[in-house]
N, C-alpha and C positions, 0 to 999 in steps of 0.2 A: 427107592430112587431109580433103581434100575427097570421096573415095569412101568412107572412113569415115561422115562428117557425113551421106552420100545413104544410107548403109545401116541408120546409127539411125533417118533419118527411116523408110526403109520400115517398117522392125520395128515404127514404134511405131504406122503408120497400121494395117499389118495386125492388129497388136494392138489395136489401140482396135474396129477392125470385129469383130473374134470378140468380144470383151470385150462390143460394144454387142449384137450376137445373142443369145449366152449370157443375157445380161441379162435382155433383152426376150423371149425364152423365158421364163425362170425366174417375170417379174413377169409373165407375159402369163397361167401356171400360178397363180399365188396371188392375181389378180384374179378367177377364182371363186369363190372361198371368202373373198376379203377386198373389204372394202370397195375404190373406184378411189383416194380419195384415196389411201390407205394402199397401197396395191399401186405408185403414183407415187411417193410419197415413198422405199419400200424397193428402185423400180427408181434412185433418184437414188443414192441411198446405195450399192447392189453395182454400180453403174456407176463412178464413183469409184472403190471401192474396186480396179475392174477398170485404171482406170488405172493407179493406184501399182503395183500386181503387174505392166504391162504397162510401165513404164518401169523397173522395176527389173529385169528378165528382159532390155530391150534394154540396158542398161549394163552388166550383169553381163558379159552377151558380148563387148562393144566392150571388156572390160578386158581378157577372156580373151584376144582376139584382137590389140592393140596392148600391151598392157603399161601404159597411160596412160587415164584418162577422156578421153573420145570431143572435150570438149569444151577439151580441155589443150593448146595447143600444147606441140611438143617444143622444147627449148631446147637451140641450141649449147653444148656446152661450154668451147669458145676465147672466148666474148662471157663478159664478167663481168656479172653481173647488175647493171640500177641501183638505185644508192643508194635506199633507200625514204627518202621524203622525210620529214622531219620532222614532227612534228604542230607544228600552232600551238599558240601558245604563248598558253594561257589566261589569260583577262585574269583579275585580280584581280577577285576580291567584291565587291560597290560592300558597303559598313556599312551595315549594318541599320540605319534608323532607330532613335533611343531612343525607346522607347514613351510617348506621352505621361502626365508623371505625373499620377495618378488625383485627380480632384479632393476635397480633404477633406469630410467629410460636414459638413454644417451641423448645428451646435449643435443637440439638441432644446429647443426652449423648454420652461420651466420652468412645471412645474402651478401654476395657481393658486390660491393657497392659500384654502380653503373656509370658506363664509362660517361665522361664527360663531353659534352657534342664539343666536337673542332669548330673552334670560329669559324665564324664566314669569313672569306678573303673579301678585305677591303674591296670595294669599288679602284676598279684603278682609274688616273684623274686623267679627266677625258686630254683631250694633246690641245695645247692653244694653240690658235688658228695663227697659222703663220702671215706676218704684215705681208697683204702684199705687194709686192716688189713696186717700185716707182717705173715708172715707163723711162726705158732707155729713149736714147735721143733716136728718132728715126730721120737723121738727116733736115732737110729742108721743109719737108713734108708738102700737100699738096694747099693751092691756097683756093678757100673756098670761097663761094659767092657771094660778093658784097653788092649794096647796093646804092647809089648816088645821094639817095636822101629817101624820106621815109615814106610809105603806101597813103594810099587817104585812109584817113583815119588816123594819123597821126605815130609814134612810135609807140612800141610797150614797153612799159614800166619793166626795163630789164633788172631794177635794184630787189625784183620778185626773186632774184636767183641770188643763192647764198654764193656769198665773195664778191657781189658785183656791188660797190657804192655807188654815191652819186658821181665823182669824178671817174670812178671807171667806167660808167656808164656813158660821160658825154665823149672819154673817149674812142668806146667802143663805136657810139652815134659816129664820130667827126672821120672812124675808118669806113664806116660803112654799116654796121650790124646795130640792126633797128628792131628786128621783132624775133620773139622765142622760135617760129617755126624757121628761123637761117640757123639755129645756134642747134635746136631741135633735129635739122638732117646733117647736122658736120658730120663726115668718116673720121674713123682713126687716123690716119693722113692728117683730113683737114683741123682737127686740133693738136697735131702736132705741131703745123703751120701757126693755127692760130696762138698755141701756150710761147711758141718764140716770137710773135710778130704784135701780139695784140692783149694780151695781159701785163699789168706790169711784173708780176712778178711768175719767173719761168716754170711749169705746172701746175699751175694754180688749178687750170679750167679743166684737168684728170682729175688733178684732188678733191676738190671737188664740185665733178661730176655734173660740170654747165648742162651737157648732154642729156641728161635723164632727167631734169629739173627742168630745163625748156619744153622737154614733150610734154610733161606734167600740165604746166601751165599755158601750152598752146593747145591743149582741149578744150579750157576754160572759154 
C-alpha cells in the first residue's frame, strides 16, 4: 500500500509540472493578443482544469494496476466487518409555537352626523304701500278756464271719465266744461277750485284722477 501511495504521489507531481508548462505556454501565447488580466484568469481556469485530467489519469492507473482505489485499504476476509454504528436518535421537534392571535381591528368610529343646513330667513313681507294722503284743502284754489258753450263740433262725451254721469255731465256742460282738453290742462290749483266749486261731491275729481283720464282720452 505504501509503494502504491509513493507512485500516485509521483504521477501527480509530474503531472501537475507538464500541466503547469502546457498552461503557461498556451497563456503565455494568448497574452499577445489578450489583455494580462484575461490571459491570468484563462491561465487559472486550464490550470485546474489540467489538474482534474492529471488526477484522474493517476487513478485511472492505480485501478488498473491494484484492482482497488489507491486510497482503499484491502480488507481481510476472515475479520467480519464492524457493526456500522447506529445513527442517534433524533430528538423530537420542539412545537412550534402558536402564532400569536392577531389582534382585532378597532371599531371604526362612527361619522358624524352633519350639521343640519340653518333655514333660510323667511322673506320679510314687503311694507304695504302707504294710502295716499287725500289732498288737504288748499284754500280757494285757482279757477280755471271755462267756456260759454261748446267748440264746433259739438261737446265730448265727458261720461268717458270715471265718476262723471249723465247729470254731472250736464252740469259740468251748464258751468262751462265741455271737452277733455279743459279738464286735461287743469293745475293742482285749478282742481282744487274745481273738486269745491264744480263736482258734487268734494274730491271726487283727485280721487279719481279727472286729470289723467282727460289726457288719455283727448288723444283719441
Amino acid at each position: 500500500m505504501v509503494d502504491n501511495s509513493m507512485k500516485d504521489h509521483t504521477c501527480q507531481a509530474i503531472g501537475y509540472v507538464i500541466a503547469a508548462i502546457l498552461v503557461g505556454l498556451l497563456s503565455w501565447l494568448l497574452a499577445k493578443v489578450l489583455p494580462i488580466w484575461l490571459a491570468v484568469v484563462l491561465f487559472l481556469i486550464l490550470f485546474g482544469i489540467g489538474i482534474l485530467v492529471v488526477n484522474t489519469i493517476c487513478q485511472a492507473r492505480t485501478i488498473n494496476r491494484t484492482g482497488a482505489k489507491p486510497s482503499q485499504p484491502v480488507m481481510k476476509h476472515d475479520t467480519p466487518p464492524a457493526p456500522a454504528k447506529e445513527p442517534p436518535a433524533k430528538a423530537a421537534p420542539e412545537p412550534e409555537p402558536e402564532p400569536a392571535p392577531e389582534p382585532e381591528p378597532e371599531p371604526e368610529p362612527e361619522p358624524e352626523p352633519e350639521p343640519e343646513p340653518e333655514p333660510e330667513p323667511e322673506p320679510e313681507p314687503e311694507p304695504e304701500p302707504e294710502p295716499e294722503p287725500e289732498p288737504e284743502e288748499e284754500g280757494e284754489g285757482v279757477k280755471p278756464e271755462l267756456l260759454s258753450e261748446a267748440r264746433e263740433g259739438g261737446p265730448d262725451d265727458l261720461k268717458k271719465i270715471k265718476g262723471i254721469g249723465p247729470k254731472l255731465e250736464k252740469d259740468l256742460n251748464a258751468k262751462g266744461v265741455y271737452h277733455f282738453d279743459q279738464i286735461a290742462s287743469w293745475t293742482a290749483q285749478e282742481v282744487v277750485w274745481a273738486d269745491q266749486n264744480l263736482a258734487a261731491f268734494k274730491g271726487r275729481i283727485s280721487r279719481d284722477n279727472w286729470v289723467a283720464q282727460a289726457k288719455e282720452l283727448a288723444k283719441k
